[in-house]
C-alpha positions in Angstrom: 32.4 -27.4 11.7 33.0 -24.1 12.3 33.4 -20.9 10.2 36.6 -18.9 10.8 37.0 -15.4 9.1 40.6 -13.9 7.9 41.6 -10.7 6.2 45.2 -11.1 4.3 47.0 -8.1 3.1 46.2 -9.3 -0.7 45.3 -12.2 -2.6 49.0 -12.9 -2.8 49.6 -13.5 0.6 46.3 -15.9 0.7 47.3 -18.1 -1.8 51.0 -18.1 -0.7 49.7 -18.9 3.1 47.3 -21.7 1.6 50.1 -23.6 -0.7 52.2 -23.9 2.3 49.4 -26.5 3.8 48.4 -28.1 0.6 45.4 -25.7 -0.3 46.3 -24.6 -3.6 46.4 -26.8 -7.2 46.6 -26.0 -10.8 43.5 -25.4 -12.9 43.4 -27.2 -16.6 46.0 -24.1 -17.7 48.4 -24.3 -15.5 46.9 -21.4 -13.0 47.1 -21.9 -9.6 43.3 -22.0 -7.7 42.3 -22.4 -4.2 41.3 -26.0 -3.7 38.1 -24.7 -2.3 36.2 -27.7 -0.7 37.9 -30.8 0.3 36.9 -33.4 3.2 38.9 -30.9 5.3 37.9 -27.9 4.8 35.8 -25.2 3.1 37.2 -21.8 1.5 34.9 -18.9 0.4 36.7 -16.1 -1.2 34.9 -13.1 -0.5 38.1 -10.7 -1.9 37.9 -7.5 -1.8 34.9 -5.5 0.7 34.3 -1.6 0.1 35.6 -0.1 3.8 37.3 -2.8 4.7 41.1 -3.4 3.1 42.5 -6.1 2.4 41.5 -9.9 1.2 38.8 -11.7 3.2 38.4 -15.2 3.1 36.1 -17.7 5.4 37.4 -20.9 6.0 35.1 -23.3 7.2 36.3 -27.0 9.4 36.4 -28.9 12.0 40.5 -28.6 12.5 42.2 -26.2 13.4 43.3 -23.8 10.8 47.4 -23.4 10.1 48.9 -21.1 13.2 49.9 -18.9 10.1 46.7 -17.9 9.1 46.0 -16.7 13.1 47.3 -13.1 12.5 45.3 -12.6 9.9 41.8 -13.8 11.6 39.1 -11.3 11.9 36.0 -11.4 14.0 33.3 -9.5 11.7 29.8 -8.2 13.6 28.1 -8.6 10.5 29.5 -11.3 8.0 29.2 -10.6 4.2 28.5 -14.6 4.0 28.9 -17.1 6.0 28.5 -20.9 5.4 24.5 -21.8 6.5 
C-alpha cells in the first residue's frame, strides 16, 4: 500500500469527489462522513494546514486512486502525517 497526498479546494469538493466512488455514508444522524478505512483504502483528513490553502487529505491503498482526484495530488517534502 501506498500513501498518496491531495489538497482539494475545500472540504466540499473532497467529499463531493469521494461520494462519486462510493467513499462517503451517513453517520447515525443523517450527516454524511468519509468512510475512512475500508478493505480498499485508507483516508486521513488532515483539513486545513497554516501556509498551505486548501483541504489536505492522505489516501492510503494499493489501487489506484479515482483519475479525479489526480489534479488535486500533492507531493509534500515534509508530510504533516503519514500512515507508519
Amino acid at each position: 500500500m501506498i500513501t498518496r497526498f491531495f489538497c482539494f479546494p475545500d472540504m466540499l469538493t473532497s467529499f463531493a469527489l469521494a461520494q462519486q466512488h462510493g467513499m462517503v455514508a451517513t453517520d447515525e444522524t443523517g450527516e454524511p462522513m468519509l468512510i475512512r478505512f475500508s478493505h480498499e483504502w485508507a483516508i486521513d483528513v488532515i483539513g486545513e494546514i497554516e501556509g498551505s490553502p486548501g483541504w489536505h487529505i492522505n489516501v492510503r491503498t494499493a489501487m489506484d486512486v479515482p483519475s479525479d482526484f489526480i489534479p488535486y495530488e500533492v507531493f509534500p517534502e515534509s508530510p504533516i502525517r503519514d500512515f507508519t
